[in-house]
C-alpha positions as CSV (number, residue, x, y, z in Angstrom):
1,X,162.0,101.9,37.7
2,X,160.4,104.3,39.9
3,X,157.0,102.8,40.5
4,X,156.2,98.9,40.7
5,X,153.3,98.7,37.6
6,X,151.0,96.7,38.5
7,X,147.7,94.4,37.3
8,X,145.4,92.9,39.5
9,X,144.2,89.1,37.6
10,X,140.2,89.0,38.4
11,X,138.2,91.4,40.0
12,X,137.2,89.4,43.9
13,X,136.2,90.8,46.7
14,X,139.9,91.0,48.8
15,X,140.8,93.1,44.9
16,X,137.9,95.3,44.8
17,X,137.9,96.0,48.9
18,X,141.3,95.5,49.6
19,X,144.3,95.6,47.3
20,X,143.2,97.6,44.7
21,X,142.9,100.3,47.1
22,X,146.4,99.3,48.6
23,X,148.1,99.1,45.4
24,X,146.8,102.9,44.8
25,X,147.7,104.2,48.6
26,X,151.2,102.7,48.0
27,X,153.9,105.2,47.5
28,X,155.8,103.0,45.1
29,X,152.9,101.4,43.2
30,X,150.5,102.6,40.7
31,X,147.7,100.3,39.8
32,X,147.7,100.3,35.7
33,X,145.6,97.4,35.2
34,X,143.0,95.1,35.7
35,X,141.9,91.9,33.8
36,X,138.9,89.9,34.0
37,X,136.8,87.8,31.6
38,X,134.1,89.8,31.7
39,X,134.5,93.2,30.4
40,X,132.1,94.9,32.8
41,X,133.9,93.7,35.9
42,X,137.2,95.0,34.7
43,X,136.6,98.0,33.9
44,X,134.2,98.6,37.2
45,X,137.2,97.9,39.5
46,X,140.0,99.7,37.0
47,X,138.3,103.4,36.2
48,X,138.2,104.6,39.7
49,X,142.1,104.5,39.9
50,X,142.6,105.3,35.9
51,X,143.5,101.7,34.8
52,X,143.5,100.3,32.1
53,X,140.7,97.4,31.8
54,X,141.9,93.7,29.9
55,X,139.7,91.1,29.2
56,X,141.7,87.9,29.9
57,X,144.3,87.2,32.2
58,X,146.7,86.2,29.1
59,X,146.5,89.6,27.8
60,X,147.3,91.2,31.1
61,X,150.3,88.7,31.1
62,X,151.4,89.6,27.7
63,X,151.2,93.7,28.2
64,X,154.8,95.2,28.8
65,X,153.5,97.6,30.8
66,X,153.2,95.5,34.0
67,X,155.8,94.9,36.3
68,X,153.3,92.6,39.1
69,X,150.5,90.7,39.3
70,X,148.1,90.4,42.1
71,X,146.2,87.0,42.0
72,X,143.3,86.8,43.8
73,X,141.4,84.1,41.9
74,X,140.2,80.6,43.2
75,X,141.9,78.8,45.3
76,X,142.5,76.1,42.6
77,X,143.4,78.3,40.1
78,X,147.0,80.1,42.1
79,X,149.2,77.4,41.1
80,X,148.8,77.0,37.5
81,X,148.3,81.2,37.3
82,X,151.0,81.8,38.9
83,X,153.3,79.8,36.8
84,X,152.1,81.5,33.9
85,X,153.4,84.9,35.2
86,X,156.5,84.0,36.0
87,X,156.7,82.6,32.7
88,X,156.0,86.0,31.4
89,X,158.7,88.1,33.1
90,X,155.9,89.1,36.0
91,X,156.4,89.4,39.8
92,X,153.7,87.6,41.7
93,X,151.6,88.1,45.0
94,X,149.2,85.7,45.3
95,X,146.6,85.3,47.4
96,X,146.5,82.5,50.3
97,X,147.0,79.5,49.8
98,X,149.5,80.3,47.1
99,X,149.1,76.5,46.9
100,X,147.0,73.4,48.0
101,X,150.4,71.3,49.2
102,X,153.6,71.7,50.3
103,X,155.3,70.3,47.1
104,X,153.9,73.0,45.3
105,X,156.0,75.6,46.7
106,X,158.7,73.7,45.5
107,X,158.0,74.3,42.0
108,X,156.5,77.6,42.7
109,X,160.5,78.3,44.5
110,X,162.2,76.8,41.2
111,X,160.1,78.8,39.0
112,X,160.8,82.1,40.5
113,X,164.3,81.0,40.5
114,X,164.2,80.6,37.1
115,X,162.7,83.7,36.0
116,X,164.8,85.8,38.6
117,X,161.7,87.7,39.9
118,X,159.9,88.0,43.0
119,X,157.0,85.5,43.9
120,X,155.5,85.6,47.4
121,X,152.0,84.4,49.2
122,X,149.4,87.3,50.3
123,X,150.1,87.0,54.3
124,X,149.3,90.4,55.1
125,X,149.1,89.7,58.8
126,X,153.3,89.5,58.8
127,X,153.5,92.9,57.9
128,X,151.5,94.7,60.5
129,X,153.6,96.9,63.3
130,X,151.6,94.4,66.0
131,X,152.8,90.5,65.2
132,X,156.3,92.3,65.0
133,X,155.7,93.4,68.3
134,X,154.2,89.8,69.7
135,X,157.1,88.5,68.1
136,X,159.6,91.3,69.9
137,X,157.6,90.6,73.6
138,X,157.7,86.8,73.3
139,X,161.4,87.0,72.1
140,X,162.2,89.1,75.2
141,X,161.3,86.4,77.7
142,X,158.3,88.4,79.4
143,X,155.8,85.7,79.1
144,X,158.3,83.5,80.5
145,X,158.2,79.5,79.3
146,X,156.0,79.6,76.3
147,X,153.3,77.1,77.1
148,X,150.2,77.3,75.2
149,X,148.6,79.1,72.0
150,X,145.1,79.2,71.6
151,X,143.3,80.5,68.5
152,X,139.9,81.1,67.5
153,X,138.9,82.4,63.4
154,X,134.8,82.4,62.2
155,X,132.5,83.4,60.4
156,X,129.1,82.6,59.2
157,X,129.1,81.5,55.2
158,X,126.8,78.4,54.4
159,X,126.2,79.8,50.8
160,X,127.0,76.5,48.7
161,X,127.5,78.9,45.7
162,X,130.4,81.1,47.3
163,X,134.0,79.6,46.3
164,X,134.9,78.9,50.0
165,X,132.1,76.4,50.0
166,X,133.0,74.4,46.7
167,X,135.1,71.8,46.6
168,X,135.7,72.2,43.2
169,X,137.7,75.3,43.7
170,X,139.5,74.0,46.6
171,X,137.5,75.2,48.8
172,X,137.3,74.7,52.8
173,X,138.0,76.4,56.2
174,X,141.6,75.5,56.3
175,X,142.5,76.7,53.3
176,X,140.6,80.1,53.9
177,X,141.2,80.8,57.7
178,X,143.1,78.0,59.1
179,X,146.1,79.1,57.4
180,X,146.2,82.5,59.7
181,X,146.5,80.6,63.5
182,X,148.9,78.9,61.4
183,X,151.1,81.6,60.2
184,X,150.8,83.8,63.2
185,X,151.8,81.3,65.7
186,X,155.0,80.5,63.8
187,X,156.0,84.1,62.8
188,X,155.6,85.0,66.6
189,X,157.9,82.4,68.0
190,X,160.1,81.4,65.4
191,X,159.3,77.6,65.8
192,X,158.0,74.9,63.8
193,X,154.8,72.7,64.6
194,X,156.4,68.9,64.4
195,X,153.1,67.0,65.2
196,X,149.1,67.7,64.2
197,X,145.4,66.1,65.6
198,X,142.6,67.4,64.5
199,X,138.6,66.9,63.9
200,X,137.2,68.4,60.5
201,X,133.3,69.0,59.9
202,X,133.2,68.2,56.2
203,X,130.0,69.7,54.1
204,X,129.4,69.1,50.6
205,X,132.9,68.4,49.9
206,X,134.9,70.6,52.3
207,X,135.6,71.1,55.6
208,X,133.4,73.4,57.0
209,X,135.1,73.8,60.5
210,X,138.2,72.6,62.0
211,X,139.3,71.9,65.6
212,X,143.5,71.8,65.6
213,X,146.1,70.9,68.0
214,X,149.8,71.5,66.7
215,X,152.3,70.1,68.8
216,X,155.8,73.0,68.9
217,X,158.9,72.6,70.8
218,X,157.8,73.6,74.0
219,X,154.2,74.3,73.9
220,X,150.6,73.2,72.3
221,X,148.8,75.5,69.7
222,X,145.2,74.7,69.9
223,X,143.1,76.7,67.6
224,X,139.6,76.5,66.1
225,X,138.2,77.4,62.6
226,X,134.9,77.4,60.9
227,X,132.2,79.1,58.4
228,X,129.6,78.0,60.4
229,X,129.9,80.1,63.1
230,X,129.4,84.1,64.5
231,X,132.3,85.6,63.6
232,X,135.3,85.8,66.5
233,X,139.1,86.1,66.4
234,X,141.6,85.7,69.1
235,X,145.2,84.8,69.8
236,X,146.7,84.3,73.0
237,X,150.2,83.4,73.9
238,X,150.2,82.0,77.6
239,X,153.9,81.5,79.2
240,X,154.5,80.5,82.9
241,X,154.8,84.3,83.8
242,X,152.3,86.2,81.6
243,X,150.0,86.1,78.7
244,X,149.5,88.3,75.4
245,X,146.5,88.4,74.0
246,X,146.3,89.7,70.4
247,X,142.7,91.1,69.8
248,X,142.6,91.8,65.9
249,X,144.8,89.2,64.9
250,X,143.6,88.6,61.2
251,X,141.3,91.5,60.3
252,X,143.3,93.7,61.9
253,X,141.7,97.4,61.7
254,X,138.1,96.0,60.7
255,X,137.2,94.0,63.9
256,X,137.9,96.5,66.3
257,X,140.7,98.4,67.2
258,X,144.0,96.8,67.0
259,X,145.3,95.9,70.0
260,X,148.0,93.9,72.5
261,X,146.9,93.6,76.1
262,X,149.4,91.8,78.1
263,X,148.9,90.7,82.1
264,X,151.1,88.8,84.1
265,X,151.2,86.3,86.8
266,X,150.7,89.4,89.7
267,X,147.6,90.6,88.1
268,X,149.5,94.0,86.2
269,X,148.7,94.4,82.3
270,X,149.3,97.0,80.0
271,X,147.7,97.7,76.7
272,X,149.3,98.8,73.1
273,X,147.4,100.1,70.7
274,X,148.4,100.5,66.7
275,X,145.8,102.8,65.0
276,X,145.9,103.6,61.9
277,X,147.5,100.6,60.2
278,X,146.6,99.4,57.0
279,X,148.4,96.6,57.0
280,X,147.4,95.9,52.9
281,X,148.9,98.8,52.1
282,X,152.1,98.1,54.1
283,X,152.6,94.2,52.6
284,X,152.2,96.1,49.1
285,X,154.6,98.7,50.2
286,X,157.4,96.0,51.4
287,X,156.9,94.0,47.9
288,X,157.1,97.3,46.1
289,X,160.4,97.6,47.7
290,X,161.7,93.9,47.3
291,X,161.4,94.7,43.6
292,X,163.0,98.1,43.3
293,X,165.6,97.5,45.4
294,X,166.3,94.1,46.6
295,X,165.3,94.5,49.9
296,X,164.4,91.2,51.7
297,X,160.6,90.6,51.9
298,X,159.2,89.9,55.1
299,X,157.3,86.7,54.2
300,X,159.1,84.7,51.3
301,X,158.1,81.3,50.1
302,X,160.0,79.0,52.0
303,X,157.8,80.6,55.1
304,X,154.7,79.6,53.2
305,X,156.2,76.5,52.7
306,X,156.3,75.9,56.4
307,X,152.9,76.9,56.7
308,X,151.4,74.8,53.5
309,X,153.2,71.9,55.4
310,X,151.0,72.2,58.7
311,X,147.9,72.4,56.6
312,X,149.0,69.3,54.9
313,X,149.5,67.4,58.1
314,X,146.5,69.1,59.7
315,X,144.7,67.5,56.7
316,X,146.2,64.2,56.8
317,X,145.3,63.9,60.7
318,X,141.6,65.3,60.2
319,X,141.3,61.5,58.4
320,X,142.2,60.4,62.6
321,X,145.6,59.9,64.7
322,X,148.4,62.1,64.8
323,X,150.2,63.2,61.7
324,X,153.6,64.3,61.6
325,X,154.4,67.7,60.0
């Protein structure tokens, strides 16, 4: 195998704006087919790249012809879905959350076990050139004493029709933009959160914004969330000798330019820049890779584990006190 054949299962927004067109810049993929259950929107997304359009995500499951599947469909449905490919012989990349508690991974781990092929959550933020960096800086001892993390992920969606705002398809803040803080703070430092507070605003059914404080070895993480807000994201990583600051930490390359600007205790800061990253096209690359040669992938399920974890703790402490992770 050559070329990682793949089918994107539904035709969302991330799909239609974001991996389809990463699945087609990859030099080991080829995009060969997408499936929705509606004829129109499958073949609106598959005929500018050539591919084949399915109606029903069985079908696609059942075609020989695909090596991976791309999920990107509701919350609620990435479990059971992605079961069903593994089932069939597929590789998987799901969309985050992969799953809606930590136990789920589990099951998600045995099953890929089982069917010997890859399965991984859709973090794309682990594969762009600037969280390896953060990572490489913090490592380094620059900042100094890692103190304090402080996060900041919004946007403004009070549609009650859009999936992020229906509890019915597991919906909520957290589970859409929470995660990210999250997954950044750990892949940066290495370390584990071992205690949550927090304050959700719950609307119709989910929590619409969420105010977090993850106790680390070392240092607080203190981040914000919500849809009910002007769009902002930040990270900043603040040690007893300097600070990084991490401009585009989540939409990197479509909020600005991606940047790290670092300053330190005497007032001296430098700034490095990473144009040019797309950093879809690079998490589709490093899967394409995982599958045609074995390579390690850079974000494997026991890491989404770890993260599912702290959203299941953060959850658990939104209902008041601490909560262990």
């Amino acid at each position: 195998m050559r070329q990682v054949r793949w089918g994107v299962m539904g035709a969302a927004k991330i799909a239609r704006e974001h991996l389809a067109p990463a699945i087609h810049m990859s030099a080991s993929g080829v995009l060969a087919a997408v499936a929705s259950n509606d004829a129109g929107r499958a073949g609106a997304l598959a005929a500018p790249y050539g591919a084949r359009a399915i109606v029903g995500y069985d079908a696609l499951l059942a075609d020989r012809e695909i090596d991976a599947v791309y999920i990107p469909l509701a919350n609620s449905d990435h479990v059971g879905w992605t079961l069903k490919a593994l089932a069939a012989g597929k590789h998987v990349l799901c969309e985050k959350p992969i799953a809606l508690e930590a136990a789920q991974i589990d099951t998600l781990i045995a099953a890929r076990d089982a069917a010997g092929r890859l399965c991984a959550e859709g973090f794309m933020v682990t594969h762009h050139p600037q969280w390896a960096r953060a990572r490489a800086i913090i490592a380094s001892g620059e900042l100094g004493a890692l103190r304090q993390v402080d996060g900041a992920f919004s946007f403004l969606n009070a549609d009650p029709a859009n999936i992020r705002n229906r509890a019915d398809l597991a919906g909520g803040a957290l589970r859409d933009i929470g995660v990210y803080p999250v997954v950044t703070t750990r892949f940066a430092t290495g370390l584990e959160p071992v205690a949550a507070r927090a304050r959700l605003d719950w609307d119709a059914g989910i929590d619409a914004t969420a105010r977090v404080s993850l106790d680390f070895p070392g240092f607080a993480a203190e981040f914000y969330v919500s849809m009910r807000m002007a769009a902002r994201q930040e990270m900043v990583f603040h040690g007893d000798k300097a600070w990084l600051r991490v401009r585009t930490p989540f939409n990197a390359g479509l909020y600005g330019e991606d940047v790290l600007e670092l300053r330190d205790a005497a007032g001296n800061y430098r700034l490095e820049r990473f144009p040019g990253v797309n950093q879809y096209v690079l998490q589709i690359e490093a899967f394409n890779q995982s599958v045609l040669t074995g390579a390690p992938f850079p974000c494997p399920l026991a890491f989404s584990r770890g993260n599912q974890a702290a959203i299941d703790a953060i959850y658990r402490a939104g209902e008041g006190g601490e909560a262990a992770v």
